[in-house]
N, CA, C and O of each residue as an XYZ file, in Angstrom:
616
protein
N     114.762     12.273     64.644
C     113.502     12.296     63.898
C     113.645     11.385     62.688
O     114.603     11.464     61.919
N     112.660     10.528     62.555
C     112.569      9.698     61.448
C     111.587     10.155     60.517
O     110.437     10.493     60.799
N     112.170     10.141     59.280
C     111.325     10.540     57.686
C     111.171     11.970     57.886
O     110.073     12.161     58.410
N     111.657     12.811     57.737
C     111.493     14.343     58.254
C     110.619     14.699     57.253
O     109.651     15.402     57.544
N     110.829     14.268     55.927
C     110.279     15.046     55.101
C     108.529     14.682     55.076
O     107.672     15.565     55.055
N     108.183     12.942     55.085
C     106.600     13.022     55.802
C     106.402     13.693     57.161
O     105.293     13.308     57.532
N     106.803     14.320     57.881
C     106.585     15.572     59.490
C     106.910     16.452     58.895
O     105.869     16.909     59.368
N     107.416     17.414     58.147
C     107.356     18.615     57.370
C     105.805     18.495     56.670
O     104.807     19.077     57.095
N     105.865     17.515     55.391
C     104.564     17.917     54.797
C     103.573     17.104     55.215
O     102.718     16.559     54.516
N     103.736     17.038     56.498
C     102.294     16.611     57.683
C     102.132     17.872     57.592
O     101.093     18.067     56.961
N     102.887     19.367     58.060
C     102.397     20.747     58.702
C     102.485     21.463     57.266
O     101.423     22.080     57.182
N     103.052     21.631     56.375
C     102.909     22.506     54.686
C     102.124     21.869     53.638
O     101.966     22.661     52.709
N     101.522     20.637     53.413
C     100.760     19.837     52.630
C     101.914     19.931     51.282
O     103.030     19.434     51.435
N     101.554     20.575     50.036
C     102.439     20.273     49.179
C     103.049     21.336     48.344
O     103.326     21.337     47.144
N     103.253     22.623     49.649
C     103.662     23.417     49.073
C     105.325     23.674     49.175
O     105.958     22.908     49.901
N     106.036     24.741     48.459
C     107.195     24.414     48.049
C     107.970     24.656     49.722
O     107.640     25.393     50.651
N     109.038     23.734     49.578
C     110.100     23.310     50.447
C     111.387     23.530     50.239
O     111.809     23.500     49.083
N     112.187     23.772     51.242
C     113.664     23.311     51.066
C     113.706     21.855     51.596
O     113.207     21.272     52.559
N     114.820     21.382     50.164
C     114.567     19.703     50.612
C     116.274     19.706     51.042
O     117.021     20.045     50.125
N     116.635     19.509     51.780
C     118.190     19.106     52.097
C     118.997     18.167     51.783
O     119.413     17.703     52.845
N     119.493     17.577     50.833
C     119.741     16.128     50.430
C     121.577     15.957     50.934
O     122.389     16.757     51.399
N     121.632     14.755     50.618
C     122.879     15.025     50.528
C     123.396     13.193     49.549
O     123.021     12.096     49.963
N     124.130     13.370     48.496
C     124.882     12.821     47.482
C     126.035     12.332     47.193
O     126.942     13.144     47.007
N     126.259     11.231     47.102
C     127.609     10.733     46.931
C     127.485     10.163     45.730
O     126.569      9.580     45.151
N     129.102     10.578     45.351
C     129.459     10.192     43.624
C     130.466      8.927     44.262
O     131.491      9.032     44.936
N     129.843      7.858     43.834
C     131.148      6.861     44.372
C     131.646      6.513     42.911
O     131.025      6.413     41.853
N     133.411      6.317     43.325
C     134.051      6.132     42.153
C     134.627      5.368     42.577
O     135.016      5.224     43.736
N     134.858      4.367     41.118
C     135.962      2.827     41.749
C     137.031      3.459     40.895
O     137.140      4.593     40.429
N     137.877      2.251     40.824
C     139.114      1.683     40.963
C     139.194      2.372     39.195
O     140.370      2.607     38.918
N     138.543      2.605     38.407
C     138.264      2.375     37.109
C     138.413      4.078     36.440
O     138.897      4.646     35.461
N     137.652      4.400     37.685
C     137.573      6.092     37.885
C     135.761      6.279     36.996
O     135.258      7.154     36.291
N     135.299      4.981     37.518
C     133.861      5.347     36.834
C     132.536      5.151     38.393
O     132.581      4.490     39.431
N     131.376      6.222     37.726
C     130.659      6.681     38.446
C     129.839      5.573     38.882
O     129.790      4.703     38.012
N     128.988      5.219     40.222
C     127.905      4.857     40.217
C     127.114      5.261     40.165
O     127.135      6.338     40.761
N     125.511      4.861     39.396
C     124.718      5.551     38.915
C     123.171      4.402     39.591
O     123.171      3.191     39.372
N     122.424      4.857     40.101
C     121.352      4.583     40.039
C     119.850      4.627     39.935
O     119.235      5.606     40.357
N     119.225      3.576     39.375
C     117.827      4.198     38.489
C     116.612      3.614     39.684
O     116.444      2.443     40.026
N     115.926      4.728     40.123
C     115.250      4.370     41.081
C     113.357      4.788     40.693
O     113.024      5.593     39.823
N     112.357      3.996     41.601
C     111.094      4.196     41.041
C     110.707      5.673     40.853
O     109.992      5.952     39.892
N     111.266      6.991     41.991
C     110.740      8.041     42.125
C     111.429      8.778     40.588
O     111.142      9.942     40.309
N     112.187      8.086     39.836
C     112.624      8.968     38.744
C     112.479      8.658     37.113
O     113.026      8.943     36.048
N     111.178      7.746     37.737
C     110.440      7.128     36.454
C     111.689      6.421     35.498
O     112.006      6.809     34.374
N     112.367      5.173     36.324
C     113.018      4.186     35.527
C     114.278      5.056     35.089
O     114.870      4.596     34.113
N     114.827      6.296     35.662
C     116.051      6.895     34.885
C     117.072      7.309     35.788
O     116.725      7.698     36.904
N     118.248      7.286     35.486
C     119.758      7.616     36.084
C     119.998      8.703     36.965
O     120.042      9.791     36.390
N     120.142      8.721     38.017
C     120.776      9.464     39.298
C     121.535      9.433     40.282
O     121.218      8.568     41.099
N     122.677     10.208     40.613
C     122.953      9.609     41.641
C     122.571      8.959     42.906
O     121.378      9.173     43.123
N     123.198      8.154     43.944
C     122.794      7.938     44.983
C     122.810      8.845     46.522
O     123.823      9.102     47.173
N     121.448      9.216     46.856
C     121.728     10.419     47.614
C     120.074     10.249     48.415
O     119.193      9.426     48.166
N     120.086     10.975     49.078
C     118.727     11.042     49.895
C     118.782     12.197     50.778
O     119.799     12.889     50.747
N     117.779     12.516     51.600
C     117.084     13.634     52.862
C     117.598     13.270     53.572
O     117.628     12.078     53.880
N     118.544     14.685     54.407
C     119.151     14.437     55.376
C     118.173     14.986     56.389
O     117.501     16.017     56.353
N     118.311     13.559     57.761
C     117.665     13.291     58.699
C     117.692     14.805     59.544
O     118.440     15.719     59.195
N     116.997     14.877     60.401
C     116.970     15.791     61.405
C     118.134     15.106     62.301
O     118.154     13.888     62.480
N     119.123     16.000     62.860
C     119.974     15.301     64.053
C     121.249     14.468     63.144
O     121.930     13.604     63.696
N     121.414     14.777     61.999
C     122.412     13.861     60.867
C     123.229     15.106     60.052
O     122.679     16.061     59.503
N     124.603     14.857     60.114
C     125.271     15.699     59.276
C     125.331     15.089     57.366
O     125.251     13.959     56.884
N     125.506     16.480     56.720
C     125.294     15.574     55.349
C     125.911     14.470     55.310
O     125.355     13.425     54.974
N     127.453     14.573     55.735
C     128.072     13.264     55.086
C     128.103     12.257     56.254
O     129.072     11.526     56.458
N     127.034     12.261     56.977
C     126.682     10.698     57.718
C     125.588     10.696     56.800
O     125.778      9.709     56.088
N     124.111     11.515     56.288
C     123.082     11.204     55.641
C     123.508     10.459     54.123
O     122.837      9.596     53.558
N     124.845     11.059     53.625
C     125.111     10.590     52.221
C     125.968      9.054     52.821
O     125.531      8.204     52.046
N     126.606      8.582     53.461
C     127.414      7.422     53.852
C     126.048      6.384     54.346
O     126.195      5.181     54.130
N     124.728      6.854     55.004
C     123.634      6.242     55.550
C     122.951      5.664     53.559
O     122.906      4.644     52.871
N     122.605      6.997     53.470
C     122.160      6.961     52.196
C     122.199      5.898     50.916
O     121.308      5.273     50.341
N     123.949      6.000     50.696
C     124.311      5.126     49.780
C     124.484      3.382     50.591
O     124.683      2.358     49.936
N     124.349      3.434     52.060
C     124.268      1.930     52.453
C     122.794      1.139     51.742
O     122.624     -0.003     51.315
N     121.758      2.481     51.864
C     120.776      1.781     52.017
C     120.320      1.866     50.720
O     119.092      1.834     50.800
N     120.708      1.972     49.391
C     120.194      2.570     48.177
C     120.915      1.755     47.455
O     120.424      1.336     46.407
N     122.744      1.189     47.998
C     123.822      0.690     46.804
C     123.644     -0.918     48.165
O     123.622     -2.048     47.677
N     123.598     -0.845     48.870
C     124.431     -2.095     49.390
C     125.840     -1.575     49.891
O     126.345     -2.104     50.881
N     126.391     -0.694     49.318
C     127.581     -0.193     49.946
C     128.003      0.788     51.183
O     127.313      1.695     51.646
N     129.401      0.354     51.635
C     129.449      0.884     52.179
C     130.616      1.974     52.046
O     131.695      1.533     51.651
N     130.517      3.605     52.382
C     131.155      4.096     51.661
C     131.970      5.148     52.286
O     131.516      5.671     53.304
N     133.408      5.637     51.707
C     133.961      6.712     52.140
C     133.398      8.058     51.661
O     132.864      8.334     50.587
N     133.537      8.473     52.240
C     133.654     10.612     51.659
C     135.107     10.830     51.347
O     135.929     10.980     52.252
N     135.281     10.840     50.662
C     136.740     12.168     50.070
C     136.845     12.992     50.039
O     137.817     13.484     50.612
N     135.904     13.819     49.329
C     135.793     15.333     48.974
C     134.534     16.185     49.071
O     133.480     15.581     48.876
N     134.477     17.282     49.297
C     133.252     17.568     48.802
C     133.672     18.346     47.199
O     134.693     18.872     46.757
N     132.309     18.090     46.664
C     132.233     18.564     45.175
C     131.931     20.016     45.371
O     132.678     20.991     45.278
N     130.482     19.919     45.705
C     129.976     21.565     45.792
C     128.364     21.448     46.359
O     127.822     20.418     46.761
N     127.773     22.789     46.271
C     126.727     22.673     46.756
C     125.893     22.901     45.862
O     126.154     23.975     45.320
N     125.037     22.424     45.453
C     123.559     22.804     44.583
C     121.918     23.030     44.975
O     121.059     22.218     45.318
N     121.884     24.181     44.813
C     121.082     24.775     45.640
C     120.081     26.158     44.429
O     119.718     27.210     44.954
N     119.899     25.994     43.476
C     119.220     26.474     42.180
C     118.532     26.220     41.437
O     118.528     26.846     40.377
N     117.635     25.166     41.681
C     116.982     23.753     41.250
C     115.420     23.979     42.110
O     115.334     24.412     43.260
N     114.018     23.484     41.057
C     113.522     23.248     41.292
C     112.725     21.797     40.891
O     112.484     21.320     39.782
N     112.468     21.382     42.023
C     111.047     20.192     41.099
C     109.864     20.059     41.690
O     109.596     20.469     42.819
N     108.940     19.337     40.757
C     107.633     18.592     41.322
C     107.150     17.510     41.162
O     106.560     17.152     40.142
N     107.306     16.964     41.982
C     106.840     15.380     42.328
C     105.291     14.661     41.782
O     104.464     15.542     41.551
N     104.942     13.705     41.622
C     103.834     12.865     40.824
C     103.113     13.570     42.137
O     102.359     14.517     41.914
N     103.308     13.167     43.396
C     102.179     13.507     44.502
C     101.804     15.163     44.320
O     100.846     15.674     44.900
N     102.466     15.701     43.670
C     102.409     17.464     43.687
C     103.047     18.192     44.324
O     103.224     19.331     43.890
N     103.713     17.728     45.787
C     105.287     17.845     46.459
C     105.707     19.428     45.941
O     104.766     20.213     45.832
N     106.224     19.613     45.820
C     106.854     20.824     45.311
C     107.886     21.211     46.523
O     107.561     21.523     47.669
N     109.777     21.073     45.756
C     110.646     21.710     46.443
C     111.922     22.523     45.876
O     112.089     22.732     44.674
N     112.688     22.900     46.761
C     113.757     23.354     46.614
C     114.961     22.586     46.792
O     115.754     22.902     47.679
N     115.194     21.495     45.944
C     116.653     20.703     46.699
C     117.865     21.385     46.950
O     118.587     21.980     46.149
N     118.005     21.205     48.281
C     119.807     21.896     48.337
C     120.620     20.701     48.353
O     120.572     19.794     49.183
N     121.173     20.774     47.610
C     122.298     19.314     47.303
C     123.652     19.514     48.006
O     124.424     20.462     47.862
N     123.767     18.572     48.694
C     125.639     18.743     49.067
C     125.959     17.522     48.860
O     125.477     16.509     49.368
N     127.364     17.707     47.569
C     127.698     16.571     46.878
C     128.845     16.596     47.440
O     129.510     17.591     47.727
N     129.193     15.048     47.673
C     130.548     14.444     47.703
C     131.058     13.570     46.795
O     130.309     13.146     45.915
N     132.010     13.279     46.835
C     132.855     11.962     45.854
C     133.535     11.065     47.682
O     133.848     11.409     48.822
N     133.440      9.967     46.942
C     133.765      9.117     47.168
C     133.869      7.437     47.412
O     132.723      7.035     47.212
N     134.323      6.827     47.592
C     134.214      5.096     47.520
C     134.193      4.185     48.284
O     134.872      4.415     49.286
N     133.531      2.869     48.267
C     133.384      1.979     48.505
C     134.172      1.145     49.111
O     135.213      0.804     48.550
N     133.723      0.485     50.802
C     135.560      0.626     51.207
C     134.905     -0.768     51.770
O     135.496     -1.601     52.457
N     133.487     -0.831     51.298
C     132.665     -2.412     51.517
C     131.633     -2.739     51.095
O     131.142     -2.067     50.188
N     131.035     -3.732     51.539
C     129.608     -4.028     51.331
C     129.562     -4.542     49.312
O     130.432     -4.156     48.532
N     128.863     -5.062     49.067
C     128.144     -5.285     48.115
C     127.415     -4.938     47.148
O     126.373     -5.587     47.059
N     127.634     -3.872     46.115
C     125.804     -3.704     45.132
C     124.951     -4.619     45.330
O     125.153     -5.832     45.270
N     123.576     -3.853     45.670
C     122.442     -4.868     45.760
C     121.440     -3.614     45.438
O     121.552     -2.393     45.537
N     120.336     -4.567     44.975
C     119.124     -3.276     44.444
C     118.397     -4.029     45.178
O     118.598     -5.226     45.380
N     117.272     -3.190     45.736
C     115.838     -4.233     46.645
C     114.707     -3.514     45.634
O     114.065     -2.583     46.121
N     114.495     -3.822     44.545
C     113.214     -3.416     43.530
C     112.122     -2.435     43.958
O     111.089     -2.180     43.339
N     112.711     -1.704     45.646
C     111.425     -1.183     45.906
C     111.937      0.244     45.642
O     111.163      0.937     44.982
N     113.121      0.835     46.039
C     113.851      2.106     45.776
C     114.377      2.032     44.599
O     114.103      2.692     43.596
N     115.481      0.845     44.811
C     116.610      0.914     43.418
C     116.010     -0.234     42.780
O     115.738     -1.251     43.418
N     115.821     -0.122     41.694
C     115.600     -0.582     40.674
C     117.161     -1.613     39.773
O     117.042     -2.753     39.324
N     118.363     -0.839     39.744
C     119.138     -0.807     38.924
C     120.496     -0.383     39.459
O     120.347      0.170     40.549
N     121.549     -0.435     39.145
C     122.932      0.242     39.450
C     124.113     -0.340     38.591
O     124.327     -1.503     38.249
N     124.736      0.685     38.371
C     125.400      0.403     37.413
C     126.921      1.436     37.247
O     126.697      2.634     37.075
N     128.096      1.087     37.286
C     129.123      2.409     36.847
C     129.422      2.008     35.436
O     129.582      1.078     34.645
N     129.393      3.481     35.650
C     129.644      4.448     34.052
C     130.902      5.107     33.708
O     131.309      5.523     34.793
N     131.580      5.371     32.984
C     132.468      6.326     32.808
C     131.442      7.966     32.199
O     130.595      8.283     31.364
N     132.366      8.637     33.432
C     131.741      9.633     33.346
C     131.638     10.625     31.753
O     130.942     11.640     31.732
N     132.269     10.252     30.740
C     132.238     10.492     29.602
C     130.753      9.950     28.557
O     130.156     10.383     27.571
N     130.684      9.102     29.223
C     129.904      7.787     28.812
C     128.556      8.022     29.403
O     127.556      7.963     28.688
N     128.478      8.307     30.775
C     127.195      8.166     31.409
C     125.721      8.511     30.807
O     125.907      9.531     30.144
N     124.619      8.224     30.736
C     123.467      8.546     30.314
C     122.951      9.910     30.663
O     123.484     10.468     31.622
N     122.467     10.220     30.341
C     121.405     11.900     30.387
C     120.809     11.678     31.858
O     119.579     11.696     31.806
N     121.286     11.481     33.112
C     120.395     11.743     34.383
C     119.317     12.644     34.401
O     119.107     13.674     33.760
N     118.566     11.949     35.410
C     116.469     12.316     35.730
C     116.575     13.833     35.804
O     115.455     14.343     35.769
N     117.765     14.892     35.914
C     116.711     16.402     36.471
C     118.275     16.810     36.318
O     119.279     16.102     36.385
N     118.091     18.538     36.034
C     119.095     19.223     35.362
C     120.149     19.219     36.831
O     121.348     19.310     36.566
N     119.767     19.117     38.405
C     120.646     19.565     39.063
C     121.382     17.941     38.737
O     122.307     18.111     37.943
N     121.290     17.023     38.973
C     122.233     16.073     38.535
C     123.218     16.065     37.807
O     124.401     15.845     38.068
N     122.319     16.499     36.155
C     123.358     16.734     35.342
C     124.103     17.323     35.470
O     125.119     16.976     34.868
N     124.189     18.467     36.213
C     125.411     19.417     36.323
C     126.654     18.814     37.532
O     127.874     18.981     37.507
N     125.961     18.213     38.354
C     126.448     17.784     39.000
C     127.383     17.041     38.190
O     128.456     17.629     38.055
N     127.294     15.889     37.592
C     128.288     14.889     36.188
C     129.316     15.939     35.771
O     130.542     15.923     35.885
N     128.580     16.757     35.312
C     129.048     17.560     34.470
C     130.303     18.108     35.587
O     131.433     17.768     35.236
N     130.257     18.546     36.293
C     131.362     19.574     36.949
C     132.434     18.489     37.693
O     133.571     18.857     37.988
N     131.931     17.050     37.979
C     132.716     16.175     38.156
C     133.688     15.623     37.291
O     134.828     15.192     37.468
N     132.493     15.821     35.704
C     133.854     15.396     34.008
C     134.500     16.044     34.034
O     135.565     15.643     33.565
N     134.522     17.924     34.685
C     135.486     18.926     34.650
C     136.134     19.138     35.283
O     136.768     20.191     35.211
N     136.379     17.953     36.557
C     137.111     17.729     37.323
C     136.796     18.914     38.557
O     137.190     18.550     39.665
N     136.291     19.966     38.522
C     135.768     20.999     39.611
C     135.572     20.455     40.932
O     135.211     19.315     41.221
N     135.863     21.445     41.719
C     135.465     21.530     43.496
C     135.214     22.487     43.550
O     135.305     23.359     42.685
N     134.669     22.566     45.059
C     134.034     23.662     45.526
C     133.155     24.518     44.820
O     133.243     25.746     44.794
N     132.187     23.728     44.168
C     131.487     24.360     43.114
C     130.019     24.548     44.251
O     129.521     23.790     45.083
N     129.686     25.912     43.788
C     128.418     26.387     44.126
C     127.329     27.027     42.845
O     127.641     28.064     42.259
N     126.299     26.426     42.574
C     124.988     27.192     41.954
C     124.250     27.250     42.554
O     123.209     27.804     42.200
């Protein structure tokens, strides 16, 4: 199934959802984060991550994800944790539940490239350093990565 989430709210219009994502923290050589600023987060810092497909495990949706968002191409290492305590609402009125399953890991090819229509921007950060990311489940996400944590669940 392609775009699951327009065939979901073809049949619920814009009421609240579980959104399934899945996230990769890629870290270089430096031990700093990539971060990118995309149109849906009004010009501000997030990781790279997207909706996992129908028929796609997270960490093919997060390795698909960050090809098509960084230019890269990327390993999984670890998983971080799951985030799943979070709500938002979208400019269209959308309304969901993201369940996040975060990984770490790096870049084993490919190129940074932004195409101005998703990514806007990209950039690594030291995670000490990094900017205030678009929505609190992110931040925590940073956050439990500066604290070095696994297997973290909220």
């Amino acid at each position: 199934m392609n775009d699951y989430v327009s065939w979901i709210r073809d049949k619920v219009g814009h009421d609240r959802i579980f959104l399934n994502v899945a996230i990769v923290i890629v870290v270089n050589d430096k031990g700093e984060v990539l971060l990118q600023k995309r149109s849906k987060t009004e010009n501000r810092w997030g990781f790279p991550g997207g909706v996992i497909e129908l028929g796609e495990s997270a960490d093919e949706a997060a390795v698909r994800e960050a090809r098509e968002e960084t230019g890269l191409e990327v390993q999984i290492e670890n998983l971080l944790g799951v985030y799943t305590r979070y709500y938002d609402e979208y400019a269209n009125g959308d309304k969901a539940q993201p369940v996040a399953i975060v990984f770490t890991g790096s870049a084993i090819g490919g190129k940074l490239a932004t195409d101005n229509n998703e990514t806007f921007e990209l950039s690594f950060f030291a995670p000490d350093t990094a900017p205030t990311l678009f929505n609190a489940q992110h931040n925590d996400i940073l956050d439990d990565f500066r604290l070095g944590r696994t297997g973290v669940y909220r």
